[in-house]
N, C-alpha and C positions, 0 to 999 in steps of 0.2 A: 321337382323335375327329376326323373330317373334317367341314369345315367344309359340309354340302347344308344349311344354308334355304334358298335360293332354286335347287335342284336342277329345278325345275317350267320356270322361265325358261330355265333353258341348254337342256336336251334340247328345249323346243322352238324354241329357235333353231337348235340343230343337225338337228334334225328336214327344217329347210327344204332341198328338192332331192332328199329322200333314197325316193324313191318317191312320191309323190302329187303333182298338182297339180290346181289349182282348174277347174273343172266350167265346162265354154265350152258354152253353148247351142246354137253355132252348130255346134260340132265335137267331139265329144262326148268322145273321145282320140285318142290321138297314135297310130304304129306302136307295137306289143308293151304295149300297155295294155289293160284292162278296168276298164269302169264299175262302182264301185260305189256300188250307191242307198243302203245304207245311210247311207253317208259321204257321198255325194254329189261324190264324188272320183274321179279315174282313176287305177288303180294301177298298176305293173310287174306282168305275167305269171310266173309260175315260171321264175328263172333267168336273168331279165335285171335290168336298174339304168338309171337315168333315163341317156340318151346324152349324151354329151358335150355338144352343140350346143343341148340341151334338147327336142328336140322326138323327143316317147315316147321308148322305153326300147329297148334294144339288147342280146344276148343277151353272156354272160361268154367267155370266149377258152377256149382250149386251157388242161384242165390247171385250171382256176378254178370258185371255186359263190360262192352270194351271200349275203353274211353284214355284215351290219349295213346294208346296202344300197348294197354295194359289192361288188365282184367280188374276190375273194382266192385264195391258192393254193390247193387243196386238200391235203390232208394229205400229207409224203411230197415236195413242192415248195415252192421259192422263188424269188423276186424276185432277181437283183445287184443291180436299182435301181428305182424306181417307177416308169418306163416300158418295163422290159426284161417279157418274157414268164413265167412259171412254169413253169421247168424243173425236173427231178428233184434232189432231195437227192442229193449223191454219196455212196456209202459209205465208211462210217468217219469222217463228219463228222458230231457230235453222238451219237456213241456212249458209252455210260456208261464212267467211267474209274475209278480208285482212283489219285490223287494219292501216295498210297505206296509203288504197285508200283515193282517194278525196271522193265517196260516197262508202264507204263499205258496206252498206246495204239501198236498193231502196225503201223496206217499209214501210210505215209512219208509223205504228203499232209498229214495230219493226226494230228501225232505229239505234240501238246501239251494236257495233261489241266489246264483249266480249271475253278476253282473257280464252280460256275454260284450266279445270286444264289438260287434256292428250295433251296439244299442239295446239289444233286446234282453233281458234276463229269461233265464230256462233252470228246469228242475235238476238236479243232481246227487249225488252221493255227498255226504258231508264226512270230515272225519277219519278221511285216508292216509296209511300207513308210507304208500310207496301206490306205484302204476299198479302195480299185483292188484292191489284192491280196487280198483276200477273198470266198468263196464264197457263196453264197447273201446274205441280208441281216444278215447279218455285218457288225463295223466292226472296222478297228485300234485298237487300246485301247494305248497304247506309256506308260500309267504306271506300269511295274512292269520289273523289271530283263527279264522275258521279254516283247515285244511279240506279240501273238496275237489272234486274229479272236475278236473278241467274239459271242456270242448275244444275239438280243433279249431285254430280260426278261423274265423268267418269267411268262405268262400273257398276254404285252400278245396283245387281239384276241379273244382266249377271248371265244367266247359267253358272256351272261350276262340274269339275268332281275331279278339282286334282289343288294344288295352284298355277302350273303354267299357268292356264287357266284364273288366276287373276294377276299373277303378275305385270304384264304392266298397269292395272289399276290404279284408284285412289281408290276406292274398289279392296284391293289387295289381301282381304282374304278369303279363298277359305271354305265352308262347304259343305264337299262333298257328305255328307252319306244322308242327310234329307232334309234340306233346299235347296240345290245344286243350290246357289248361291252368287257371289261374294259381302263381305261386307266391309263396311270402315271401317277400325280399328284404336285403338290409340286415342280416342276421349276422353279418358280420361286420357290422358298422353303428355298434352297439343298439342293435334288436334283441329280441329276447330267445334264447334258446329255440333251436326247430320242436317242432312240437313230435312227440314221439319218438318212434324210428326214420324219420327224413334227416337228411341230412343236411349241415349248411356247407357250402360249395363257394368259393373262394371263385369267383368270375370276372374281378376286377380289371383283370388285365386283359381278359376278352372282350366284355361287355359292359365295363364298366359299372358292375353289380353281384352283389352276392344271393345268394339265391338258396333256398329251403326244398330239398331234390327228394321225389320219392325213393323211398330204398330198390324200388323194380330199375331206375335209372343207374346205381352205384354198380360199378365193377368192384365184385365182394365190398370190400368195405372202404374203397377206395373211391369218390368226385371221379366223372368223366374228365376225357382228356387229361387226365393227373393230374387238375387241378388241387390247389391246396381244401382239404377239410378243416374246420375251424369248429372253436366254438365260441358260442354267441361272445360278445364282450359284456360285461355288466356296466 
């Protein structure tokens, strides 16, 4: 049972920056915004996310569309790191394997059939030093006799409307109002490290949950609402 009574408090703290801001009489919005009267708000336009510097909103890069109101890769691409661009998936990375075959994955590149956390095993890099050596937003995982570029969990980022649309994930938790997308939780309540650059977020006292936050959600390197940042417990 996950701990949302006060689920209403977080998303709208995380809400804040995430497309809207308040209605200036004298300037109605920013670049790549439209008013609207309903709300009495200025929104982002189709396709763009409030700009970095705050003022209106700025369209997604190469290879990106917007999804929780942030710019992400599109299907088929990834990140190496939160400031690199969305390049192509290489082939034979992340292809389904059989952990039993005699060769369960054909490419030299990525010749190691990882047990994935929703069940399925996928192709990978074996043999990594550190994240450096890993492809897309992959990490070295080195606590097992074979060290191998890990995959994010299963589902983190997945669109979502409502928490059964996370449930079956490994990202099981659902924020549906803003972000509207599925996040890992429990990362501080001995989970396992956020995977990457996400961060884990100390929510306990809001919403009684900790939470695995994109770094586009972190003020510099600081949890919303200054909430406490953690890391995982072992």
């Amino acid at each position: 049972m996950h701990g949302r009574t006060s689920v209403a408090a977080l998303v709208a703290a995380l809400s804040l920056g995430l497309g809207a801001c308040v209605y200036d009489r004298g300037e109605r919005c920013g670049p790549g915004q439209t008013y609207d009267g309903s709300e009495a708000v200025c929104v982002c336009d189709e396709g763009t996310v409030i700009a970095a510097d705050g003022d209106g909103c700025e369209p997604c890069g190469d290879n990106e569309v917007v999804e929780g109101g942030a710019c992400v890769c599109e299907e088929g691409h990834a990140r190496s790191s939160d400031s690199a661009p969305c390049e192509m998936i290489a082939a034979g990375l992340g292809d389904a394997c059989d952990p039993d075959a005699t060769t369960p994955c054909t490419d030299d590149d990525f010749s190691f059939c990882a047990e994935g956390d929703g069940g399925d095993a996928y192709c990978t890099r074996p043999d990594c030093g550190d994240d450096g050596d890993c492809p897309a937003d992959h990490v070295c995982d080195d606590r097992g006799d074979t060290p191998f570029c890990k995959a994010p969990p299963w589902g983190r980022g997945n669109s979502c409307e409502a928490e059964d649309d996370c449930v079956d994930f490994t990202a099981s938790y659902c924020e549906p109002l803003f972000i509207r997308m599925c996040l890992v939780e429990g990362c501080a309540d001995g989970g396992e490290a956020c995977h990457g650059d996400w961060a884990c977020c100390d929510f306990r006292d809001l919403a009684g949950v900790s939470l695995c936050v994109p770094p586009e959600q972190l003020d510099g390197d600081a949890c919303p609402l200054g909430v406490p940042r953690l890391e995982a417990e072992p």
